[in-house]
C-alpha positions in Angstrom: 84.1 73.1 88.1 86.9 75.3 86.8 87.6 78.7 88.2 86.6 82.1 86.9 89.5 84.7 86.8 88.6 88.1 87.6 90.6 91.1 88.4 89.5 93.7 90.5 91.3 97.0 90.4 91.3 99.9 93.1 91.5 103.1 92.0 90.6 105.0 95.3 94.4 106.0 96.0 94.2 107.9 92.5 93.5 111.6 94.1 95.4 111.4 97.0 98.8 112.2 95.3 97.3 115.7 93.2 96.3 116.6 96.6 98.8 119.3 98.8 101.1 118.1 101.5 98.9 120.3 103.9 95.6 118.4 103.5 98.0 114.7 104.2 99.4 116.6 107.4 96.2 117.7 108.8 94.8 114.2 108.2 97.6 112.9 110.2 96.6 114.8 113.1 93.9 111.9 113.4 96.3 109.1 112.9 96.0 105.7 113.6 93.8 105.0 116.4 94.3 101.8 119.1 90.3 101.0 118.2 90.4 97.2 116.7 87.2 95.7 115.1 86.6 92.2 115.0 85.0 89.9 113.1 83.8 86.0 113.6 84.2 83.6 110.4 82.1 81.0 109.2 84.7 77.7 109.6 85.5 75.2 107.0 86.6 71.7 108.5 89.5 70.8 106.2 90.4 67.4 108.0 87.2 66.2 105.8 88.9 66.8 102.4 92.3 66.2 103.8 94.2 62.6 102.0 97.5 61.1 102.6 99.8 61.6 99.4 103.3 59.7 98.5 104.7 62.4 96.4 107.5 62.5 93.9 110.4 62.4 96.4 108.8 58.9 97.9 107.5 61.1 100.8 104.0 61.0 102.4 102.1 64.5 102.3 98.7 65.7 103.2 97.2 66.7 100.4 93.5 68.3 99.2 92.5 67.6 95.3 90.6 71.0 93.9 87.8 69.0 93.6 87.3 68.0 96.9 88.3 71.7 97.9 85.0 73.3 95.3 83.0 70.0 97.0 83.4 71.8 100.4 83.0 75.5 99.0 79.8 74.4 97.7 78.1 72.7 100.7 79.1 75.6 103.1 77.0 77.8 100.5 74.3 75.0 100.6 74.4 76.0 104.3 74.7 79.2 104.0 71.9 79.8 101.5 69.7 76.2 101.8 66.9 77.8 99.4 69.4 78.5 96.4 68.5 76.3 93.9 70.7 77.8 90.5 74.1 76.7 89.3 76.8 78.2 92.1 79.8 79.3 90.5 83.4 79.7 92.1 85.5 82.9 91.2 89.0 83.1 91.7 89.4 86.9 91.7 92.5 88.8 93.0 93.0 92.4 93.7 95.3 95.4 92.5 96.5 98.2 93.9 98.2 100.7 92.0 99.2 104.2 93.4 99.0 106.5 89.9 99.1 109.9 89.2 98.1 110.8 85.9 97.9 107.1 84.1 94.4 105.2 84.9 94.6 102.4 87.0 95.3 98.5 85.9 96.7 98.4 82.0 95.1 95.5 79.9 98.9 94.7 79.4 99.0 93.2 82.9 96.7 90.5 81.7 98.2 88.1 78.9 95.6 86.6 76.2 94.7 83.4 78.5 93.3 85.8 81.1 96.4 85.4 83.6 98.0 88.2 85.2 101.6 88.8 84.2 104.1 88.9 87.6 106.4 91.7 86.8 109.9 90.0 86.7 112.6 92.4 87.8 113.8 91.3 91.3 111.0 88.5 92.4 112.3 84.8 92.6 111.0 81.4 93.3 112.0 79.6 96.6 111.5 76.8 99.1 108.4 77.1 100.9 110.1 74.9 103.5 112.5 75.8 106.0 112.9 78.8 108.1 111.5 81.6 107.6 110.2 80.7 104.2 108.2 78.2 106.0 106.5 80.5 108.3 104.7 82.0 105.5 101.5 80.9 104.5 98.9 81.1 101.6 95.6 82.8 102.4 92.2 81.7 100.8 89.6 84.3 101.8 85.8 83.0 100.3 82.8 85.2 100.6 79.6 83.8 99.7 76.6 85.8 97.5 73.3 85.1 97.7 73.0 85.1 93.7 74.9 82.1 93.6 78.3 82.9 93.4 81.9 82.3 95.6 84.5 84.8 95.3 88.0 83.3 96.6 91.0 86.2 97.2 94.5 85.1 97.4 96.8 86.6 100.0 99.4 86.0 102.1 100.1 85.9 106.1 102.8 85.1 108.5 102.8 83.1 111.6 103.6 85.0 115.0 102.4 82.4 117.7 100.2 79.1 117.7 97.0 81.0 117.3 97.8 84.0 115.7 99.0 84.9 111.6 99.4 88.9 110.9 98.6 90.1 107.2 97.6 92.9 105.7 94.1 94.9 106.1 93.0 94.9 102.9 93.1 91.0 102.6 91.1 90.6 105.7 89.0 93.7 105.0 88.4 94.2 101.3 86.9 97.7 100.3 85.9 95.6 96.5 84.4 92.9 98.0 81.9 94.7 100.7 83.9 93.9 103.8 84.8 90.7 105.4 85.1 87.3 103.7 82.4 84.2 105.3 85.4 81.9 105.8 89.2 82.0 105.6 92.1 79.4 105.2 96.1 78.8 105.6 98.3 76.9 104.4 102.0 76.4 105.4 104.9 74.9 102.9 102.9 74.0 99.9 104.0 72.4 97.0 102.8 73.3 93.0 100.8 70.5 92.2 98.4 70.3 88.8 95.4 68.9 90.9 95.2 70.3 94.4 97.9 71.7 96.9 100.4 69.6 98.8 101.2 71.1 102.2 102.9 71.1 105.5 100.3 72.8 107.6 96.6 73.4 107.0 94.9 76.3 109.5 91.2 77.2 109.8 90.6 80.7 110.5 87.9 81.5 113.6 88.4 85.3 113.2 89.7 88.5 112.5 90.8 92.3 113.0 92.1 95.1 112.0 92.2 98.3 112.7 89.0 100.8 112.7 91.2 103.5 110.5 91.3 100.7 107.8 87.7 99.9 107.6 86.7 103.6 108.0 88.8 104.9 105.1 91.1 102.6 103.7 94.6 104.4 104.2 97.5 102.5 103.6 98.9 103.6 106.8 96.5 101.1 108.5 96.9 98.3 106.2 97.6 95.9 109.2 95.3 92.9 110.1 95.0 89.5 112.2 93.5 85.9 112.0 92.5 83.7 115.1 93.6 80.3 113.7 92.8 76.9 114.1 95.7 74.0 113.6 93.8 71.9 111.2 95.7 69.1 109.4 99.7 68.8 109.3 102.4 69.9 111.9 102.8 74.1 112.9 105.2 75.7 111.4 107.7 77.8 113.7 107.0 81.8 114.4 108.4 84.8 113.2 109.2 87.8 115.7 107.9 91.0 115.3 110.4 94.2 115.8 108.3 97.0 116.8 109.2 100.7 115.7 111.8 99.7 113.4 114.3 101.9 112.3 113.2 104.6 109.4 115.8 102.8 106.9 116.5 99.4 106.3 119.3 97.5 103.9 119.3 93.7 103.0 115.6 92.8 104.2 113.6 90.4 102.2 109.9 90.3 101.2 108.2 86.8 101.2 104.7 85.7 99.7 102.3 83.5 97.1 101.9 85.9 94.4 99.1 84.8 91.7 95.7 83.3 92.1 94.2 81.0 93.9 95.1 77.9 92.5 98.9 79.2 91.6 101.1 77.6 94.7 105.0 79.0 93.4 106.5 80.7 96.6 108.1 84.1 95.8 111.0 86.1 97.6 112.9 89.1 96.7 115.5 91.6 98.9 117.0 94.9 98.9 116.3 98.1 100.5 113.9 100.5 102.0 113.1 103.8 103.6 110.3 105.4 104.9 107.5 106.6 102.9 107.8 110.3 101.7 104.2 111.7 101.9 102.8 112.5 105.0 100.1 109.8 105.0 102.4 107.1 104.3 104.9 107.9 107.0 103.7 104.7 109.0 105.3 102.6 105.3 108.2 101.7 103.9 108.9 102.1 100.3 111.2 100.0 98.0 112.2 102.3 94.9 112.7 100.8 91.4 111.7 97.4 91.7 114.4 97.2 94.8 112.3 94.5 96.7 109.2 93.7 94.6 105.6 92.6 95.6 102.7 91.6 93.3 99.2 90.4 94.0 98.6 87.5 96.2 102.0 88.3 98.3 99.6 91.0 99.8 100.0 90.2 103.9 103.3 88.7 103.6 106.2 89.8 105.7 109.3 92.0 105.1 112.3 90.8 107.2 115.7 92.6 108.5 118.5 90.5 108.5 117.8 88.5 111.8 115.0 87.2 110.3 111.8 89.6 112.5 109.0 90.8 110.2 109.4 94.8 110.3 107.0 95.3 107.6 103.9 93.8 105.9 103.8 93.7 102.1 100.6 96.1 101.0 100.9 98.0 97.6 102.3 98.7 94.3 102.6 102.3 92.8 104.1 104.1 90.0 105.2 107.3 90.5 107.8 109.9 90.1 109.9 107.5 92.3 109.9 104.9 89.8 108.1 101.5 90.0 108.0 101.1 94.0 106.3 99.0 96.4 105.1 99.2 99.9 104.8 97.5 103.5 103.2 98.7 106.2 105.6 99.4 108.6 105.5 97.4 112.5 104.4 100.1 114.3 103.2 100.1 117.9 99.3 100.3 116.5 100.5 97.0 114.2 102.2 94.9 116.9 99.7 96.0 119.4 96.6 94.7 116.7 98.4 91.3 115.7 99.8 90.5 119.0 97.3 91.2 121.4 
């Protein structure tokens, strides 16, 4: 069964930069709170789709076919829903967040003629999903199930912090578009671009999830900072990336890391430059990257910014244009953050 492509755009952020400084101050009065909701997932067992595969290089992978991977999508909805009887058909959708001010929200010139959304070039480029930290970095499939017969899979990215814990960002655990949390959830570590499945390192189930009340409640930016309780599935764990809480309100030289793209799209991104704190009074808990300085796109959504030691200050969470120019932002590693994805 091939995928369906479908982009889903947010356009709630449109308003909130016509809107005074005032009104963003006095909703910072009520700022992040320390109130965490959780959430138990559904769990796929990915050892039962798992095979051994002697890849190019002579070297023997794990390794799960797309087929096998839609196989297993579709009995956990056979389980989920046992009296559906219709045709169940797999999206592959992938969100957008644009910040705009007067221009509406996702141009069809984002999407070329095959139905494929076009990564904005400028500073983004491809490298090893190996090593550290780029290994430390993982791939996020997030599936919710309908009861009219269809599978939605979002793409995201996370980053490992300890052997049960990965921190990403709140929209990908808690999407807004999709009605709230996914069924089931999935990492992997180190894969490779195959044609037919996903080559890999490390496979993780995830068992759960938070994030914080502030993000589920209104969907501000300056709570776009989530967890997943994760299960070592197949493959050997990656190592984990330290956290620097509070950092600093600049920071030179850092590097953002993630899987931009669909689902089924495996190429490992990177890109590095600067960034300062966010100017509005809303986004003061962000960092912002001017003029395609350090560039996200969908699918790196959840991955980490690093300083130069190598600790994850930031986590990558929107795109906007705006009179800074082309800019895009990462939740900064506040206390509320750390506190969420290291408790």
């Amino acid at each position: 069964m091939k995928y369906k492509k479908i982009l889903i755009l947010c356009s709630v952020y449109i308003l909130m930069f016509i809107c005074s400084p005032t009104i963003f101050a006095a909703s910072d009065e009520k700022i992040i709170s320390n109130q965490t909701v959780t959430h138990e997932y559904e769990t796929l067992d990915l050892t039962s789709i798992k095979k051994v595969n002697l890849n190019k290089d002579s070297k023997v992978t794990d390794f799960i076919s797309h087929e096998d991977w839609e196989n297993l999508l579709q009995k956990k909805y056979k389980e989920k829903y046992p009296d559906y009887n219709g045709e169940i058909t797999i999206n592959d959708v992938t969100m957008e967040q644009y910040l705009k001010t007067n221009i509406s929200v996702g141009s069809s010139k984002d999407i070329d003629n095959k139905g494929n959304h076009s990564i904005i070039p400028y500073s983004l480029y491809s490298a090893p999903s190996t090593g550290f930290p780029n290994g430390s970095v993982g791939k996020t499939i997030f599936v919710y199930y309908h009861s009219d017969g269809t599978i939605d899979q979002l793409s995201a990215s996370a980053f490992k912090v300890n052997g049960t814990t990965v921190g990403t960002a709140g929209h990908a655990v808690y999407s807004h578009d999709l009605n709230g949390w996914a069924d089931t959830a999935s990492i992997f570590f180190g894969l490779k671009d195959t044609p037919v499945g996903w080559e890999f390192n490390a496979a993780y189930t995830a068992t759960g999830v938070r994030t914080n009340n502030d993000w589920v409640n209104t969907g501000n930016f300056r709570s776009d900072f989530g967890a997943l309780d994760i299960r070592l599935d197949v493959g050997t764990a990656p190592s984990n990336l330290s956290l620097y809480k509070n950092p600093p309100s600049t920071a030179n030289n850092v590097k953002n890391f993630g899987y931009p793209g669909w689902v089924d799209q495996k190429a490992f991104n990177t890109s590095s430059g600067n960034v300062v704190t966010g100017p509005l009074a809303y986004l003061h808990q962000t960092y912002e990257a001017h003029n395609n300085s350090v560039v996200s796109a969908f699918g790196m959504s959840g991955g980490p910014l690093l300083n130069a030691n190598n600790q994850v200050i930031g986590i990558n969470s929107y795109r906007s244009d705006s009179g800074y120019g082309p800019t895009s932002g990462f939740m900064k590693m506040t206390t509320e953050a750390y506190n969420l994805i290291m408790q």
